[in-house]
C-alpha positions in Angstrom: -92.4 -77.2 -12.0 -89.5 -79.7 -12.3 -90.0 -83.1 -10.5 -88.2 -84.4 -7.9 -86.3 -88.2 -8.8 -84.6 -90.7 -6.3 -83.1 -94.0 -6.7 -86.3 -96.3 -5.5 -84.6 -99.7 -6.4 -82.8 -102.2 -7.9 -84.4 -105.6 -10.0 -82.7 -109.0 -9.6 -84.2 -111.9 -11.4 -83.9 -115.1 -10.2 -85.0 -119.0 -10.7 -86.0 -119.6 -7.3 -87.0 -116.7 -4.8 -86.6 -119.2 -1.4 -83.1 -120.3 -2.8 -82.1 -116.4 -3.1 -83.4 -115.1 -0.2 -81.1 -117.6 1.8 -78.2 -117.3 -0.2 -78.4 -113.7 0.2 -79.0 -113.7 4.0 -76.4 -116.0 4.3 -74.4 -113.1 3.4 -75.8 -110.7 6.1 -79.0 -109.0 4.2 -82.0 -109.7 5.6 -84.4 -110.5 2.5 -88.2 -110.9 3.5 -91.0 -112.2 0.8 -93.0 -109.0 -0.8 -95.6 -110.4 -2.4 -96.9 -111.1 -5.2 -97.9 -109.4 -8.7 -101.1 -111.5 -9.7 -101.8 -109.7 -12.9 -98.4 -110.7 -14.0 -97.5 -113.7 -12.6 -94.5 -112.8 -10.2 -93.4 -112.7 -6.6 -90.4 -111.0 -5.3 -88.5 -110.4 -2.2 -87.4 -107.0 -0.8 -84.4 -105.8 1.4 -84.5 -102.3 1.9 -81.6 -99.7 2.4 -82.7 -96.5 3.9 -85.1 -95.1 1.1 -84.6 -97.5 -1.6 -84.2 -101.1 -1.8 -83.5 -104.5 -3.9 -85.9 -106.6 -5.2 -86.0 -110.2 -5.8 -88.1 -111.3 -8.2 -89.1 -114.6 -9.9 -92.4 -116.2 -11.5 -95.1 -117.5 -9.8 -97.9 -118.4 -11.9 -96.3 -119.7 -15.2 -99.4 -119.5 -16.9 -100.4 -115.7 -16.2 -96.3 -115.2 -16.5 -96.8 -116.4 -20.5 -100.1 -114.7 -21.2 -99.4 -111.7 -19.7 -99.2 -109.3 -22.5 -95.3 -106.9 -22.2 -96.3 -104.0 -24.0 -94.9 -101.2 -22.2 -93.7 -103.3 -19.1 -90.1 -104.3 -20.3 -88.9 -105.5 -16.6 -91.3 -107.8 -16.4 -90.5 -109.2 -19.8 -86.8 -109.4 -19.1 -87.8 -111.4 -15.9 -90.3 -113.8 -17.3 -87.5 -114.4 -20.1 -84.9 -114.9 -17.5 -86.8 -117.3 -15.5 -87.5 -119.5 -18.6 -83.9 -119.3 -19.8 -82.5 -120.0 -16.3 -80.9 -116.7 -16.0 -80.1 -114.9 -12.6 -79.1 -111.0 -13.4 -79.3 -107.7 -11.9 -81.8 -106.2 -14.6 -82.2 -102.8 -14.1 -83.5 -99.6 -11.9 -87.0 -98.0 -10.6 -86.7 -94.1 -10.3 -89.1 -92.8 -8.1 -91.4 -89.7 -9.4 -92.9 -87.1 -7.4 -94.8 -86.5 -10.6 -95.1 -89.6 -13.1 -97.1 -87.3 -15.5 -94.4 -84.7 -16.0 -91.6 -87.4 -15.7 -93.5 -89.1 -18.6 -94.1 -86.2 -21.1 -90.9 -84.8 -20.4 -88.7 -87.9 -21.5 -91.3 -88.6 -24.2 -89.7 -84.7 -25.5 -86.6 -86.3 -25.1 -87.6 -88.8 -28.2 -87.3 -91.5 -26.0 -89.4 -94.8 -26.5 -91.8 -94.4 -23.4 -94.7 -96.8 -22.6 -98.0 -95.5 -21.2 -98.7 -94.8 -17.9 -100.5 -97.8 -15.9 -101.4 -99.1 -12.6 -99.3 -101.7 -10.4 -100.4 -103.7 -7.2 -99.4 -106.0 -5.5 -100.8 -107.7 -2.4 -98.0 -108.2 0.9 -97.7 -111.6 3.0 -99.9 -109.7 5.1 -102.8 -108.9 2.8 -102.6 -105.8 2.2 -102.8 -103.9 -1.2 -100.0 -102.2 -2.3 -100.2 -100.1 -5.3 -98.2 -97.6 -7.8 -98.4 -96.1 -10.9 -95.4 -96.5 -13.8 -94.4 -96.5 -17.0 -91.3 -97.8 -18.8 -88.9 -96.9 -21.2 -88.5 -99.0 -23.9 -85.0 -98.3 -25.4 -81.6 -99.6 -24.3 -78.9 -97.6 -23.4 -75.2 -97.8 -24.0 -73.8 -101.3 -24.3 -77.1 -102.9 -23.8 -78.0 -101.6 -20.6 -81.7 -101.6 -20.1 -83.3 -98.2 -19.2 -84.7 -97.6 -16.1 -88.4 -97.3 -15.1 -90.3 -94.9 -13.6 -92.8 -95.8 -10.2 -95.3 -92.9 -8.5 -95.9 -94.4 -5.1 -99.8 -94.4 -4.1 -99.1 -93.6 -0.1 -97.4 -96.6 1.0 -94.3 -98.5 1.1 -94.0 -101.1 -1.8 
């Protein structure tokens, strides 16, 4: 059985998630606060296109944000780096898997650098628990380009 992949979204990291979400809906997009990550420290923003959509995200415990140890999480790394550095960037892509087991062994195959396979959550503005499982790929691509990661939706919208 192959596994089905979609586009799921796209990361932006920014300095300061209020000063984004206006800019941006300044500009006709209608950004709403998502939530935050706890375990890792981060809050972000969502605006969402049909099936996919982009996320804002910044730090928002600086404490748990330096702690929190990157292995295998290479987004959140790249964010927590660009928050510190004072760098807004588009940073890369979540591929949505309709099987993150199969998606994971079969790039592994591949020789590519993949971490392991963990859990996500995050809690919405309106309490509730959203959660995922994902892994990342720890290689660049061409030219720098970070590799996407890979999400498994548990039932819910993120």
């Amino acid at each position: 059985m192959t596994e089905t992949l979609n586009w799921d979204h796209t990361m932006v990291d920014v300095t300061n998630l209020q000063d984004a979400i206006d800019y941006f809906n300044s500009k006709g997009l209608a950004f709403t606060p998502g939530g935050h990550h706890e375990y890792w420290g981060t809050k972000n923003a969502l605006d969402y296109f049909g099936l996919n959509y982009i996320e804002l995200l910044t730090i928002a415990n600086k404490e748990k944000a330096k702690a929190f140890p990157y292995e295998n999480n290479s987004a959140i790394h790249d964010a927590v780096e660009d928050y510190f550095a004072g760098i807004q960037r588009i940073t890369t892509i979540a591929i949505q898997t309709d099987n993150i087991e199969e998606t994971h062994q079969r790039l592994e195959g591949l020789g590519l650098n993949v971490g392991d396979i963990t859990d996500g959550k995050r809690v919405d503005p309106a309490g509730k628990l959203i959660q995922w499982k994902i892994f990342y790929v720890n290689d660049e691509l061409v030219n720098h380009l970070p590799a996407p990661f890979f999400i498994l939706s548990m039932g819910q919208q993120r």
